[in-house]
C-alpha positions, 0 to 999 in steps of 0.5 A: 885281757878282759872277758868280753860279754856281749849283749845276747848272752847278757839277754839270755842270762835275765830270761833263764833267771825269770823262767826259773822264777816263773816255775818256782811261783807256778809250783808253789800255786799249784802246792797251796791248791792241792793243800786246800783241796786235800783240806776238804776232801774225805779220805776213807777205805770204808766201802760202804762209806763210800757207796753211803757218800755217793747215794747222799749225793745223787739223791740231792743232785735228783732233787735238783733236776726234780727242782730245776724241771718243776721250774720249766714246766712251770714256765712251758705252761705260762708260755702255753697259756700265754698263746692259747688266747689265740686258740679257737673257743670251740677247741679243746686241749688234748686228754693228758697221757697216763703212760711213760711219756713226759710229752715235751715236759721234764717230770712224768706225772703222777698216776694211778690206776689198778695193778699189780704188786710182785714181790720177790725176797730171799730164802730165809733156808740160807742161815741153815746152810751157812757151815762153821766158816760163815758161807755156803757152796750153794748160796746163791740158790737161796737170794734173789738176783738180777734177772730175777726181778729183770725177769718180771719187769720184763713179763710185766711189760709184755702183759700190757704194763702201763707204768711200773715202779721198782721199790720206790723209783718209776721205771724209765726206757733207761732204768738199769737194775744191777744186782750186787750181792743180794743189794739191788742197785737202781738209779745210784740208789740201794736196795735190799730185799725185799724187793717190790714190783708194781705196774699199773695196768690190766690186771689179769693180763700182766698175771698170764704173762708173769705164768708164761714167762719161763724166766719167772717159771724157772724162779718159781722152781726155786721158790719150791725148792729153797724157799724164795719168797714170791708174792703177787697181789691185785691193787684197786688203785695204785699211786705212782708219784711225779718223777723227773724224766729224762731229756733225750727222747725215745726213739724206735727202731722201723722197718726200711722198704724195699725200694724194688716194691710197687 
């Protein structure tokens, strides 16, 4: 008697087979790309290679939006200028900020004014603790740490701080200093000490808040005891280069009324 096969099984035979088909072809796609990705990628355990590769590319990507800013800036004054014609003679344009503030722009710009330098440095005291084992128990006393320099950013800002650079980078509202070891971490960038502070802005006020701050008290007592370095210097004029700024605003908080009152 012969074996009966009806059309649904033969249906189902030709779908099985393209489905197989289907996945060997998806499969070997998805080898031929991980073999060209792998290709191109760099395999290393180095850590500071790999830190290295990472500050490589966020200076590029900062030279990018510092490029791509001076871009719409260029073009947000051609559309000003466009539509001041229509501005009346006897008006004149607002006097440019020399704070933080990039208006409605993307790049701070450059400022200048006195000032003041604070620099901070590690204890040259720590290579006479190191014992045979290359460490020390109290190594610590003898660097510089995060809220060392948090501590006079933060007396700098209260003595009136106009505009302020850590290093070599301006100082925005989101501006995180991160400290690793004694290598100071800012905005994808490392530094080692010493580190430098600088703020535009009163002089003389800014060094009453750096001699009020307990926070920079407490340090100086280290600079006594185990020979931090601590340095504070007036500047006539200090420059602080155009910065790319970032695009969400600032916004602060504000006090909410009682609506029981008159």
């Amino acid at each position: 008697m012969a074996r009966h096969t009806s059309r649904h099984a033969a249906r189902r035979t030709w779908l099985g087979g393209f489905a197989v088909c289907l996945i060997v072809a998806f499969s070997g796609y998805l080898l031929v790309t991980n073999v060209r990705v792998n290709r191109t990628a760099t395999v290393t355990s180095d850590t500071a290679d790999l830190v290295e590769q990472r500050v490589e590319h966020v200076d590029q990507l900062q030279k990018d939006i510092t490029d791509l800013s001076a871009q719409i800036n260029t073009l947000k004054d051609f559309a000003n200028n466009s539509g001041s014609s229509e501005q009346p003679s006897g008006t004149s344009d607002p006097k440019p900020s020399d704070t933080e503030d990039a208006g409605s722009g993307t790049i701070l710009p450059a400022v200048h004014g006195p000032g003041i330098t604070v620099t901070l440095n590690d204890s040259p005291l720590w290579e006479n603790m190191v014992d045979s084992s290359g460490s020390a128990a109290n190594i610590n006393d003898y660097v510089v740490h995060q809220e060392d320099v948090e501590a006079v950013v933060n007396a700098l800002w209260a003595g009136g701080a106009e505009s302020m650079m850590i290093m070599d980078q301006r100082v925005l509202f989101n501006s995180a200093v991160i400290c690793q070891g004694n290598v100071l971490l800012l905005q994808g960038k490392k530094y080692s000490p010493p580190f430098t502070v600088s703020a535009i802005g009163p002089t003389d006020a800014m060094i009453r808040a750096l001699d009020d701050s307990n926070a920079v008290k407490l340090y100086k007592e280290y600079v006594s005891a185990f020979g931090l370095g601590w340095k504070v210097e007036k500047k006539d004029d200090l420059v602080f280069g155009q910065s790319a700024a970032t695009l969400q605003p600032l916004r602060y908080a504000s006090v909410v009324k009682d609506g029981s009152e008159e």
